[in-house]
C-alpha positions, 0 to 999 in steps of 0.5 A: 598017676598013682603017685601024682594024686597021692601027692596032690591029696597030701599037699591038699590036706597038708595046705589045709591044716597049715592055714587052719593052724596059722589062722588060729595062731593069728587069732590068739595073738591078737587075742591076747595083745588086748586081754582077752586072753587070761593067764592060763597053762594051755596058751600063751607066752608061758613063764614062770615070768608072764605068769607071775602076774596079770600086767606081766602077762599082758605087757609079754603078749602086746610086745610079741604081737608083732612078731607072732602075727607075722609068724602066723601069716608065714604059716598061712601063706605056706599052708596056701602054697603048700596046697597048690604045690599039689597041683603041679604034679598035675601039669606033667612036672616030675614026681620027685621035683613035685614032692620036693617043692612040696616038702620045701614050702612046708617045712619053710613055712614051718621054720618061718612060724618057729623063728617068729614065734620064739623071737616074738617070745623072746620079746615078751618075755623082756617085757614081762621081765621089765613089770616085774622088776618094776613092780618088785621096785615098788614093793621094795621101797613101800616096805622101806618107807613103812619101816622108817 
């Protein structure tokens, strides 16, 4: 019994900060898409490209949305699966196919975020890459048309 409810506790706590975790993601995704997210090195798409300007920084984060709100949503959904997962250890199922489930939904869940979040930055980051070549473009030929 001892184990079971080791188990229980863990998949409890571990559902928990999964759905904290992807909740908080889910928010600053969105967050960021509309601008409320300024430049900074804390969080965010960080570049040397999203972070060469603010329309580059902004233009990175609208095109990851998707994708990092869906990576968000794996997680959230896995933190939720990952907490009733502890609950089969009280139907009589054994330990080790318990702890199993377990570790399977939480390190899918995981993955899911990972896989989301890095195509979802490899997304922005093309866009980002897009505004500033555009914006070097732009420079290049006002500095062409004054020399003339």
């Amino acid at each position: 019994m001892n184990d079971q409810l080791a188990l229980l506790s863990t998949a409890a706590g571990t559902g928990a900060l999964l759905i904290t975790a992807g909740w908080l993601l889910l928010h600053l995704a969105r967050r960021a898409a509309r601008g409320a997210l300024k430049r900074n090195q804390l969080a965010g798409i960080r570049t040397s490209v999203t972070l060469s300007s603010d329309a580059a920084w902004q233009a990175a984060h609208v095109a990851a949305e998707s994708d990092s709100v869906r990576g968000a949503q794996g997680l959230i959904v896995g933190g939720v699966a990952a907490g009733a997962s502890g609950l089969l250890a009280l139907t009589g199922l054994s330990f080790p196919i318990t702890a199993t489930t377990f570790t399977l939904i939480t390190l899918g869940s995981t993955a899911w975020l990972l896989i989301w979040t890095l195509r979802g930055a490899a997304v922005g980051q093309k866009a980002a890459a897009q505004i500033t070549a555009k914006d070097q473009l732009v420079q290049s030929s006002g500095r062409k048309n004054t020399q003339t």
